[in-house]
C-alpha positions as CSV (number, residue, x, y, z in Angstrom):
1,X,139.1,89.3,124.1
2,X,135.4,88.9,124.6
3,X,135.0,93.0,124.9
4,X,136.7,93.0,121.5
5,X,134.3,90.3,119.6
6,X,131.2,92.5,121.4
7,X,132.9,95.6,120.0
8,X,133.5,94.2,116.4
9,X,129.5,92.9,116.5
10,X,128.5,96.5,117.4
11,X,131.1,97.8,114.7
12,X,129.4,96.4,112.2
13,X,125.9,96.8,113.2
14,X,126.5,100.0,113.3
15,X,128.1,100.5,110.2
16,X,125.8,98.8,107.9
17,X,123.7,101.3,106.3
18,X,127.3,102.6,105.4
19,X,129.0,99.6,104.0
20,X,125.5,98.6,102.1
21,X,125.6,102.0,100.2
22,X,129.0,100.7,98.8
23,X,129.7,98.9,95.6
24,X,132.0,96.7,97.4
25,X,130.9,93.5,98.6
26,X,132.6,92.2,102.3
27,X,134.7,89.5,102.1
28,X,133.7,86.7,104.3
29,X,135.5,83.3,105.5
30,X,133.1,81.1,107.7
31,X,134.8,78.6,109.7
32,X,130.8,77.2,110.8
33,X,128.5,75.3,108.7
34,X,125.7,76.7,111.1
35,X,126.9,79.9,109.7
36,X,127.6,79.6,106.3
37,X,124.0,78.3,106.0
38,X,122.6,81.1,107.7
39,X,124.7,83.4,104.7
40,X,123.1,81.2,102.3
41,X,119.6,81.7,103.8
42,X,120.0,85.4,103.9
43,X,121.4,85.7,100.1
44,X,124.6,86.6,100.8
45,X,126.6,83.6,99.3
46,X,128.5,86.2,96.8
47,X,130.1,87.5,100.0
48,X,131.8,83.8,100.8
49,X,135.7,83.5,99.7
50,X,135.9,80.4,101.9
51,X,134.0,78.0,104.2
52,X,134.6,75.0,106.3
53,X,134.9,71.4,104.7
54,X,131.6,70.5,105.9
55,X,129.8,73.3,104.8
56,X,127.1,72.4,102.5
57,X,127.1,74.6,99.5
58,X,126.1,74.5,95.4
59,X,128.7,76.7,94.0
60,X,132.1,77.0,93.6
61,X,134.3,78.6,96.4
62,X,137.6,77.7,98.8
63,X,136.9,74.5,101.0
64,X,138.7,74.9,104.5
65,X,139.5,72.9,107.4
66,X,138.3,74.6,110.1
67,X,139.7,72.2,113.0
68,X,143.4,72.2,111.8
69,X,143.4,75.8,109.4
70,X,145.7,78.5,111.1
71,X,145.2,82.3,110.6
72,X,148.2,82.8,108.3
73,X,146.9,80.2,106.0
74,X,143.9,83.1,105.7
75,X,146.1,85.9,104.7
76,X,146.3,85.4,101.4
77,X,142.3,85.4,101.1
78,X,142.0,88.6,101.9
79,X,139.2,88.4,104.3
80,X,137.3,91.4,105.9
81,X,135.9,89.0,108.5
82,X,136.0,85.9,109.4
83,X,133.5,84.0,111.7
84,X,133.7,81.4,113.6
85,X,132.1,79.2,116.1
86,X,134.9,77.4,118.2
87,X,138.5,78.1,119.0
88,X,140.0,75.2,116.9
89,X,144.0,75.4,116.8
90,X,144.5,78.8,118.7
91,X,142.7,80.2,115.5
92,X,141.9,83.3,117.8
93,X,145.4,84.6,119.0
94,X,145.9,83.6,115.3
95,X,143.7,86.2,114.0
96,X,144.7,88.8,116.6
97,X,148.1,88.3,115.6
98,X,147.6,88.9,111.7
99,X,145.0,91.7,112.5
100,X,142.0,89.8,110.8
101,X,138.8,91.0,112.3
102,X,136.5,87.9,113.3
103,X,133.3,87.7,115.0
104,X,133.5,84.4,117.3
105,X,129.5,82.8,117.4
106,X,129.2,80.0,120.1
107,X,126.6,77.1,119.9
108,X,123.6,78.8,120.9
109,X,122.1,77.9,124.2
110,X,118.7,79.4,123.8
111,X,116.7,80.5,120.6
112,X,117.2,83.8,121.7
113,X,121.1,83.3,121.0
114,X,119.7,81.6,117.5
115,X,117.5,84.2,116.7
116,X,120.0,87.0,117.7
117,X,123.0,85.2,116.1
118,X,120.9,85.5,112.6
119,X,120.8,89.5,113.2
120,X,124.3,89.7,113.6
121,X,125.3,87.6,110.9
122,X,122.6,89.9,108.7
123,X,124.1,93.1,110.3
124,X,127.9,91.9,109.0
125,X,127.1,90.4,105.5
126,X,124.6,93.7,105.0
127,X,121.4,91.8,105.1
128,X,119.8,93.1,108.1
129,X,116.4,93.6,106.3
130,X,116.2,89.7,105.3
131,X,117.6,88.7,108.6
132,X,114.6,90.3,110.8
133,X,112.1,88.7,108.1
134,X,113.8,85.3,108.0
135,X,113.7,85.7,112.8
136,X,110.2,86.9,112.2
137,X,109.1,84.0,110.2
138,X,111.2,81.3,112.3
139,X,109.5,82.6,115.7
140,X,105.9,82.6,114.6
141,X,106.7,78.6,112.9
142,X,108.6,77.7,116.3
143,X,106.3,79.6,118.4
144,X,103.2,77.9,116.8
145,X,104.7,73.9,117.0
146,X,105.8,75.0,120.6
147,X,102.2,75.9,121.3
148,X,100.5,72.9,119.6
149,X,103.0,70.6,121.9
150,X,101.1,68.6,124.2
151,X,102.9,65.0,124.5
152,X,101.5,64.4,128.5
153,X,103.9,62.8,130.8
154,X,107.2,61.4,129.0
155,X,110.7,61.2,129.2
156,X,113.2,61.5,126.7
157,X,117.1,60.4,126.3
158,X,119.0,62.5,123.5
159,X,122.4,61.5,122.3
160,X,124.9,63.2,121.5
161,X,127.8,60.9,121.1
162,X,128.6,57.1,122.4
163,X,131.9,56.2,120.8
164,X,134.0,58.2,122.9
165,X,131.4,58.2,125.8
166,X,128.1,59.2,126.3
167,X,127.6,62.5,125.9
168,X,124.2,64.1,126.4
169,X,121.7,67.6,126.5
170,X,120.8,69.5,129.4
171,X,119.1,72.2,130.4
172,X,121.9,74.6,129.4
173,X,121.8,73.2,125.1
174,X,119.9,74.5,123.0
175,X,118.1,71.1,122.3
176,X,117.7,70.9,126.4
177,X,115.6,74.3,126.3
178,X,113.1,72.6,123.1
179,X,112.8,70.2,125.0
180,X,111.6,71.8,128.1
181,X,109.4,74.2,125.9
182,X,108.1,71.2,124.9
183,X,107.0,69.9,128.3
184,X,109.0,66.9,128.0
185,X,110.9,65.2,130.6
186,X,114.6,65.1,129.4
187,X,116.4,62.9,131.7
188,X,119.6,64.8,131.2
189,X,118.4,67.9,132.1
190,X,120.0,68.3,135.4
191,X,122.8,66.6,134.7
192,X,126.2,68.7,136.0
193,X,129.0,69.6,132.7
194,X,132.0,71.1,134.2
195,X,133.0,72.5,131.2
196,X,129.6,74.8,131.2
197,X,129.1,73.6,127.6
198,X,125.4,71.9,127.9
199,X,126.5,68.5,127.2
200,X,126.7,66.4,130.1
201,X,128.7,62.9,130.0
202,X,126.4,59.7,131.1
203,X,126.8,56.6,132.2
204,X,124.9,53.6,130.4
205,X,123.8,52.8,134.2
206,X,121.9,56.2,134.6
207,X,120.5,55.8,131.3
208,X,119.5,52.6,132.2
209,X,118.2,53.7,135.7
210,X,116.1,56.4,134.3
211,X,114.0,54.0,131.6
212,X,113.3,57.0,129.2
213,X,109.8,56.5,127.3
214,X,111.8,58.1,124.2
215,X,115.4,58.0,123.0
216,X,116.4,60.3,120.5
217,X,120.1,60.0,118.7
218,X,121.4,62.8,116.6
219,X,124.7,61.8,115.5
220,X,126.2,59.2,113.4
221,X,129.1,57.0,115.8
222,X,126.8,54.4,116.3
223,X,126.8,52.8,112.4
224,X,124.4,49.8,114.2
225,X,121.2,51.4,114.8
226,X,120.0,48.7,116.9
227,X,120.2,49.9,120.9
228,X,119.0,46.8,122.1
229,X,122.4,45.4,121.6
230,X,123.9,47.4,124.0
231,X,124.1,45.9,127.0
232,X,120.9,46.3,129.3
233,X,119.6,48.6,126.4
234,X,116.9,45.7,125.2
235,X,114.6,46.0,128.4
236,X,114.0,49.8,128.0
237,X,110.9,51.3,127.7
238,X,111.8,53.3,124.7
239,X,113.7,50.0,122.4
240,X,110.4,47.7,123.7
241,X,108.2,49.7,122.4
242,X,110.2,51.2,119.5
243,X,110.4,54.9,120.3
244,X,113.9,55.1,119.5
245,X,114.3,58.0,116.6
246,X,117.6,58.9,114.7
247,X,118.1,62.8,114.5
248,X,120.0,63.8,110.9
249,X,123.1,64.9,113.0
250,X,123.5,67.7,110.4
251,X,120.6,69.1,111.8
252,X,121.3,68.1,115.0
253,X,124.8,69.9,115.3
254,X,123.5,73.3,113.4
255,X,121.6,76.2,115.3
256,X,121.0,78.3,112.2
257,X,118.0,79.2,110.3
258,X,117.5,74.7,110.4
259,X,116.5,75.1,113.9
260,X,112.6,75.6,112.9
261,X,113.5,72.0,111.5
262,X,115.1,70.6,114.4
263,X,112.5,71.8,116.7
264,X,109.8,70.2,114.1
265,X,111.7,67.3,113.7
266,X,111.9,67.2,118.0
267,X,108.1,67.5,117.9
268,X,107.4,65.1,115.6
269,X,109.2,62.3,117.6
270,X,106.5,62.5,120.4
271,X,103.0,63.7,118.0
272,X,103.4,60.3,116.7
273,X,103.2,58.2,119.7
274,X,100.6,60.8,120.8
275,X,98.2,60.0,118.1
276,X,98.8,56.4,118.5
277,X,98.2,56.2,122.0
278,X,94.7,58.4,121.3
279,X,94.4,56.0,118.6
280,X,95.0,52.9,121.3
281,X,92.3,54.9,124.0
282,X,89.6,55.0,121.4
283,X,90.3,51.5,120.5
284,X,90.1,50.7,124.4
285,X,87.1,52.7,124.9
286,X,85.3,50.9,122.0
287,X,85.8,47.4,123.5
288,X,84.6,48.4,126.7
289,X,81.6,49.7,125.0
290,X,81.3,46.4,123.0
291,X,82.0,44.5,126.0
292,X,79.1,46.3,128.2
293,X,76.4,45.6,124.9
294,X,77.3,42.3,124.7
295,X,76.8,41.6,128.9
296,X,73.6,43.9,128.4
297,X,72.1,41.7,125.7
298,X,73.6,38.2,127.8
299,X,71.7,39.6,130.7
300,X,68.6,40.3,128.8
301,X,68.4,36.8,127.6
302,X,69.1,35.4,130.5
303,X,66.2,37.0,132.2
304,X,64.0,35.8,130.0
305,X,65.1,32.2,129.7
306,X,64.3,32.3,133.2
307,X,61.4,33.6,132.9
């Protein structure tokens, strides 16, 4: 199965400069919102006949289910690939079955896998040009907030999900590797996932254990934004002192052409406490230096009362 998906990406890298001398545009059916967005990005919405229900798009087109939709339900769209990002409902013996060519894009773990997941969307939708702009462009922004990170010492606690358990990022996630680009401490990041997927499942007691300086949520099961209600939540370092930061779980959940977002969004969390606490060492350092004038000129007269 996976030689097949390689194959099929190869196929139709190789075949581009073919298929974009035709007249005939590809018909595509994206079961990702990660991917239809990167489709958008690239200019190649005319080649959509369908995307998933939680795509976000501004024109017309088929709205699909992409956790319950099976692959016969797709026959009658007529599509010359469809691409997908998880195996919801069997949807891949599905599509072997009916003989429907898809190209099956996991989360990516790295920005590598981002950046090369944009290429082969490009490569199938006949927009390899504006796909090695848009990965040139998205490297030198990333690149450059990456470079500019300099947070110090601090730990972080990202969320994933709490409804139905805590589910965290570790080294293996994509949002695992910003933050170690970053230099920041993520307290999940060794944490063992048995199914290899990059988000481990906590316990409130290691959370609690681990006293993060920073806790970042990016999704939306918990509608009552205040942590501290959680049990043994309050006396954390990151609700005390208000570094708790809600991550648009849109953003969060995407690894498309967003991620220069996500990573800026991830950056900003700690630049602000950064400036403050340069802000709160200057303030420091200018009492001290108020405090030594004022015992100079105490001393001063002093002596010459004495005197």
């Amino acid at each position: 199965m996976k030689l097949k998906l390689i194959i099929l990406a190869l196929l139709f890298s190789m075949c581009s400069n073919v298929t974009q001398e035709s007249n005939e545009e590809i018909r595509v059916v994206s079961l990702s919102t990660t991917h239809t967005e990167v489709i958008q990005t690239l200019g190649g919405q005319d080649t959509l006949v369908a995307v998933d229900a939680f795509s976000e798009v501004d024109f017309p087109v088929e709205r699909i289910d992409a956790y319950t939709v099976t692959a016969e339900e797709l026959v009658p769209l007529n599509p010359d690939v469809v691409i997908i990002a998880f195996d919801f409902n069997g949807i891949v013996d599905g599509l072997e079955s009916q003989e429907i060519n898809y190209v099956l894009l996991p989360p990516a773990k790295t920005l590598d896998d981002v950046y090369s997941q944009i290429e082969t969307v490009g490569d199938i939708i006949n927009k390899r040009s504006e796909a090695s702009t848009k990965v040139r462009d998205m490297k030198l922004e990333i690149n450059r907030i990456l470079d500019n990170s300099n947070f110090g010492s601090v730990s972080v606690y990202h969320e994933i999900g709490y409804t139905y358990g805590i589910y965290s990022v570790n080294n293996e996630s994509l949002i695992g590797q910003i933050y170690n680009a970053m230099g920041v401490e993520n307290i999940a990041g060794l944490a063992e996932d048995p199914f290899g997927s990059g988000y481990p499942a906590l316990s409130e007691e290691a959370v609690i254990e681990s006293n993060p300086d920073f806790i970042v949520v990016g999704h939306s099961d918990y509608l009552n934004k205040d942590l501290s209600i959680r049990d043994g939540w309050g006396n954390l370092t990151a609700v005390q002192n208000s570094n708790v930061y809600f991550l648009d779980d849109t953003l969060a959940s995407n690894w498309g052409t967003t991620t220069v977002e996500l990573v800026s969004s991830l950056a900003g969390v700690f630049e602000e406490s950064a400036q403050t606490n340069v802000y709160s060492d200057y303030l420091l350092l200018i009492s001290l230096m108020v405090l030594v004038i004022m015992l100079f000129v105490f001393t001063r007269r002093t002596t010459k009362e004495k005197i």
